[in-house]
ChimeraX commands (.cxc) that place a marker at each C-alpha (Angstrom):
marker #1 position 164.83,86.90,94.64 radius 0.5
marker #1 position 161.88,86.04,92.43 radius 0.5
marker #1 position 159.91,89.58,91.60 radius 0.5
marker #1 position 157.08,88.23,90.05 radius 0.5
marker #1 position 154.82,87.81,92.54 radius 0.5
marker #1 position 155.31,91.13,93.64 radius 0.5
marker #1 position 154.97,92.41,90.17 radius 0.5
marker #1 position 151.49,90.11,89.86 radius 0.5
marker #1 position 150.33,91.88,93.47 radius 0.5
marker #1 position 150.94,95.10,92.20 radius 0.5
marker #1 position 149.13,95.12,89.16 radius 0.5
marker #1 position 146.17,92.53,91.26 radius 0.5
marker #1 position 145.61,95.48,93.72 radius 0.5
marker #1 position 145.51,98.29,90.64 radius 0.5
marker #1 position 142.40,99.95,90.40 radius 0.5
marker #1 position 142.72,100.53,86.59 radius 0.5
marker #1 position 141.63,97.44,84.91 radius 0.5
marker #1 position 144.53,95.91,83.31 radius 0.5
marker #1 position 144.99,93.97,80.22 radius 0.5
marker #1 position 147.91,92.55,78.77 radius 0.5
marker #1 position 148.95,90.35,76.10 radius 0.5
marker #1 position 151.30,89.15,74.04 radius 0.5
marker #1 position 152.55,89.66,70.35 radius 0.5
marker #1 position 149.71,87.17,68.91 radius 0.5
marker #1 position 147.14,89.19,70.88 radius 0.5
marker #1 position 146.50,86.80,73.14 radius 0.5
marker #1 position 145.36,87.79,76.61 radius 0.5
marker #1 position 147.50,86.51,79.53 radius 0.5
marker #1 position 146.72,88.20,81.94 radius 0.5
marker #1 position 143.97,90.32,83.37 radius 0.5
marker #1 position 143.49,91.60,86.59 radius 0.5
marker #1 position 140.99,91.65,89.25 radius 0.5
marker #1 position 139.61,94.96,87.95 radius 0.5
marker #1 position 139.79,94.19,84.32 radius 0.5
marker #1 position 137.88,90.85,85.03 radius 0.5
marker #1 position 134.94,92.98,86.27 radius 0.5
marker #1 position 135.43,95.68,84.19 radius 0.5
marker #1 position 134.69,93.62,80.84 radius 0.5
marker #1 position 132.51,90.80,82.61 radius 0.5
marker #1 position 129.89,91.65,79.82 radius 0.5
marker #1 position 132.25,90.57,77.23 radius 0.5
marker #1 position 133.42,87.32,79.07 radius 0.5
marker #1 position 135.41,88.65,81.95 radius 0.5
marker #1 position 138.17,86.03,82.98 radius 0.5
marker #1 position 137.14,83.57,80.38 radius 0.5
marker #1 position 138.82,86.58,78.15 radius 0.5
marker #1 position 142.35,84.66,79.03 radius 0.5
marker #1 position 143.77,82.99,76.39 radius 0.5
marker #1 position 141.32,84.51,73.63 radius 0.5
marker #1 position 142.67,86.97,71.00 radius 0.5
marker #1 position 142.57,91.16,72.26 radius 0.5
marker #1 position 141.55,91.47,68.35 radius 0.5
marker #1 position 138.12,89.63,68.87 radius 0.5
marker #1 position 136.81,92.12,71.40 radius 0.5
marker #1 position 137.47,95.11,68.70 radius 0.5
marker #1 position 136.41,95.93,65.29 radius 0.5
marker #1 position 137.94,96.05,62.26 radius 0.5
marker #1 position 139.46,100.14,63.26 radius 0.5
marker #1 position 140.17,99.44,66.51 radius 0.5
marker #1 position 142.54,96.15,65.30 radius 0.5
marker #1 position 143.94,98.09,62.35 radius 0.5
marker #1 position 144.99,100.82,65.23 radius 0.5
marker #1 position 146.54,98.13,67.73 radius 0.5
marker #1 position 148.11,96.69,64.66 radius 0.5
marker #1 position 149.84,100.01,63.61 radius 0.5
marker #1 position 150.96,100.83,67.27 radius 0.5
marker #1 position 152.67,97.55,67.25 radius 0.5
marker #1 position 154.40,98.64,64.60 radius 0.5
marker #1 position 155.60,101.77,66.04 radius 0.5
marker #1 position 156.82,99.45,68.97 radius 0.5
marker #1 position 158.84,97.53,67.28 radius 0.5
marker #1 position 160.85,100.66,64.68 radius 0.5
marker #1 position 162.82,101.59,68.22 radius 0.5
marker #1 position 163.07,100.70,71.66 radius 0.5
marker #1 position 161.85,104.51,72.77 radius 0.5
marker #1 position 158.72,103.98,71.57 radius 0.5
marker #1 position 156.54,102.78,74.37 radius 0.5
marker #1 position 153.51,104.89,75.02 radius 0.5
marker #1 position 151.09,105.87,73.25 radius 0.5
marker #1 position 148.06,108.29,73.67 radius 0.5
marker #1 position 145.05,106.05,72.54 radius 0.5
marker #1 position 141.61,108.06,73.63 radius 0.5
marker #1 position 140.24,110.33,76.21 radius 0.5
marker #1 position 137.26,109.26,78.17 radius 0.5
marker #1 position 135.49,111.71,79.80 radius 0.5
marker #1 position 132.82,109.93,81.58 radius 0.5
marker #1 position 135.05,108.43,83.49 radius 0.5
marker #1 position 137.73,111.26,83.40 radius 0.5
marker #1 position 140.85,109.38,82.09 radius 0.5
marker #1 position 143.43,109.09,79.39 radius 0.5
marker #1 position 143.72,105.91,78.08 radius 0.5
marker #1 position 147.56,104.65,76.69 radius 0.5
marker #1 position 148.98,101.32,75.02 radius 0.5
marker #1 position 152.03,100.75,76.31 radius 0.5
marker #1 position 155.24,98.20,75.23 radius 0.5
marker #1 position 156.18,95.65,77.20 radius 0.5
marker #1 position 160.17,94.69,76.36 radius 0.5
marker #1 position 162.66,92.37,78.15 radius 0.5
marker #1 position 165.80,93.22,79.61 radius 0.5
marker #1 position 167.61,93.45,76.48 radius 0.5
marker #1 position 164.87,95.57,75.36 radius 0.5
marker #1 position 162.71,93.09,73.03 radius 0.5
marker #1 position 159.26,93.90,72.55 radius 0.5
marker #1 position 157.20,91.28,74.37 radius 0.5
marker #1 position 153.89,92.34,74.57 radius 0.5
marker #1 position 151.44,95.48,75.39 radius 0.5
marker #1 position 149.31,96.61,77.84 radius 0.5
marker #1 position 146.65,98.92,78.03 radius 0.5
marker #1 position 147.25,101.86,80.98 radius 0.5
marker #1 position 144.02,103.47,81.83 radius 0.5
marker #1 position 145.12,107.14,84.03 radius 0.5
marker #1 position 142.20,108.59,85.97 radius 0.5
marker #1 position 142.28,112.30,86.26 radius 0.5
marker #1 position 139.85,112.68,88.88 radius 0.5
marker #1 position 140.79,113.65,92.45 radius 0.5
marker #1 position 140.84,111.34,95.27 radius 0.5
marker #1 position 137.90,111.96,97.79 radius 0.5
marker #1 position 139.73,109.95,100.67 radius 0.5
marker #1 position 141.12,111.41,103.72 radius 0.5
marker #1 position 145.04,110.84,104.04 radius 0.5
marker #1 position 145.72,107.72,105.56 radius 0.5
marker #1 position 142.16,106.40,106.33 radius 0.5
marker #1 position 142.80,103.99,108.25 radius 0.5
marker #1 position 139.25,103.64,109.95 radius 0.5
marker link #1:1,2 radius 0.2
marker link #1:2,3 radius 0.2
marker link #1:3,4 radius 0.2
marker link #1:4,5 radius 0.2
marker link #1:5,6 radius 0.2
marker link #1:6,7 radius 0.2
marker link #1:7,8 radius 0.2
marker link #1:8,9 radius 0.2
marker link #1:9,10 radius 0.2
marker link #1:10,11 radius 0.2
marker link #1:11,12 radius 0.2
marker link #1:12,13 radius 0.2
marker link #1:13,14 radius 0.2
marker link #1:14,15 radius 0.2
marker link #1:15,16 radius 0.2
marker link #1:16,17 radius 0.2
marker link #1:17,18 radius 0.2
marker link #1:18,19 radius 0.2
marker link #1:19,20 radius 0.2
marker link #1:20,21 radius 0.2
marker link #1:21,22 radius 0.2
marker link #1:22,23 radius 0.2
marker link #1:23,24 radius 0.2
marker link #1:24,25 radius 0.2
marker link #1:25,26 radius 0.2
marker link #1:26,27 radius 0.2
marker link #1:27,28 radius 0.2
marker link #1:28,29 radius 0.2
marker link #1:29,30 radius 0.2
marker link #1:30,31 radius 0.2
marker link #1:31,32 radius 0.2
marker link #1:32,33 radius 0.2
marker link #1:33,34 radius 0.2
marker link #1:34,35 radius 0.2
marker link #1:35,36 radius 0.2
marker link #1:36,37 radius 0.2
marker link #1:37,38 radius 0.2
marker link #1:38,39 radius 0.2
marker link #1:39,40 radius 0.2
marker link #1:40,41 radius 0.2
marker link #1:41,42 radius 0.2
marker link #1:42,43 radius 0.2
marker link #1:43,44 radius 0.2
marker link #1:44,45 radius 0.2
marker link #1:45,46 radius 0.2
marker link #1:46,47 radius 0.2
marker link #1:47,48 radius 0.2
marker link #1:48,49 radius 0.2
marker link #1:49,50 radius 0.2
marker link #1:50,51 radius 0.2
marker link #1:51,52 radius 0.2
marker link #1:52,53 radius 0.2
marker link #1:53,54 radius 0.2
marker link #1:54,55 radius 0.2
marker link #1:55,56 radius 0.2
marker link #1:56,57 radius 0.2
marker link #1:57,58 radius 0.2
marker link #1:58,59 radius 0.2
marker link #1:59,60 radius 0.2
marker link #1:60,61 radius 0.2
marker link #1:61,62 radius 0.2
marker link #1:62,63 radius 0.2
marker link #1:63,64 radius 0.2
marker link #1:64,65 radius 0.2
marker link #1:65,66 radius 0.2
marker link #1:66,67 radius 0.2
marker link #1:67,68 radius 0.2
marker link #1:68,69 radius 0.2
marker link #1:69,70 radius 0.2
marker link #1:70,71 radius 0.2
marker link #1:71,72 radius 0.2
marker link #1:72,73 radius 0.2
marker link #1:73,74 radius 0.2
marker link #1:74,75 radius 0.2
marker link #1:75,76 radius 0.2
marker link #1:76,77 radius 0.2
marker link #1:77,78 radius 0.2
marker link #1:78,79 radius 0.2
marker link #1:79,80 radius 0.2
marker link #1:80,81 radius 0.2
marker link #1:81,82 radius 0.2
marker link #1:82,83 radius 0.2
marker link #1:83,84 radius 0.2
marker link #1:84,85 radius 0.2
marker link #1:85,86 radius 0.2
marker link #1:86,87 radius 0.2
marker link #1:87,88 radius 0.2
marker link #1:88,89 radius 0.2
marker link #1:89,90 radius 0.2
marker link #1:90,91 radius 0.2
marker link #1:91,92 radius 0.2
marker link #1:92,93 radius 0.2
marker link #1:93,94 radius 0.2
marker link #1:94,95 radius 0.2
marker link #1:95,96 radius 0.2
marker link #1:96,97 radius 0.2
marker link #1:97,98 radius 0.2
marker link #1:98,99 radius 0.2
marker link #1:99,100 radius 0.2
marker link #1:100,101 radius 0.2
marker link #1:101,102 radius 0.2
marker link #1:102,103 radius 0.2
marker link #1:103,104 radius 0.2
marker link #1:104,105 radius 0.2
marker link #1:105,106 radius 0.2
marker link #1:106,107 radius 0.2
marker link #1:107,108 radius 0.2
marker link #1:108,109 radius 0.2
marker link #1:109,110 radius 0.2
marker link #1:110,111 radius 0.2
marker link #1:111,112 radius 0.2
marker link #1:112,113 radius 0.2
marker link #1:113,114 radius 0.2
marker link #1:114,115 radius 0.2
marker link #1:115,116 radius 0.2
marker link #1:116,117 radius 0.2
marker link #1:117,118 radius 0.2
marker link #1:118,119 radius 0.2
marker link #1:119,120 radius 0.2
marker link #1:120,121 radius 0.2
marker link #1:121,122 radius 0.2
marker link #1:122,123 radius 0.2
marker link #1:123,124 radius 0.2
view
């Protein structure tokens, strides 16, 4: 059975905008969220550019490091990047390996904090 389009609907229907790309920093994928989310900065046209662009010099030295600290051992695969308080939520990079546990690529994992306002099972 092929996962990844189950995998690809997941991560379409997340909330959380999210980025990923690969060890060269390119983008490949961004979801629906993520495309609005950053539409000042290019949005979907983001694909295929380098995640290092969109930062400054800090910022790349940081992702740099952390990719680093992927790739010294195969437990290392979250990190605490900032706090963001406006929009109450941590902010993580996180390794992306294969099944033999090769670092592939990262993601950014935004977690909100806040508490949902929905009823259970709205289904009005």
């Amino acid at each position: 059975m092929n996962l990844l389009p189950f995998f690809k609907a997941i991560l379409d229907e997340d909330k959380a905008p999210v980025v990923i790309c690969d060890l060269s920093h390119t983008i490949i994928y961004m979801n629906p969220t993520a495309c609005e989310r950053y539409a000042g900065q290019g949005g979907a046209d983001l694909l295929g550019k380098s995640l290092l662009e969109c930062h400054n010099a800090k910022s790349n030295d940081m992702i740099n490091r952390v990719i680093g600290w992927f790739r010294k051992s195969p437990d290392n695969n979250r990190i605490f990047t900032f706090r963001n308080e406006k929009e109450d939520k941590d902010v993580y990079m996180v390794a992306l390996r294969d099944e033999k546990g090769t670092l592939i690529g990262y993601y950014e994992k935004h977690e909100y904090r806040s508490r949902e306002t929905d009823t259970r099972y709205n289904l009005i």
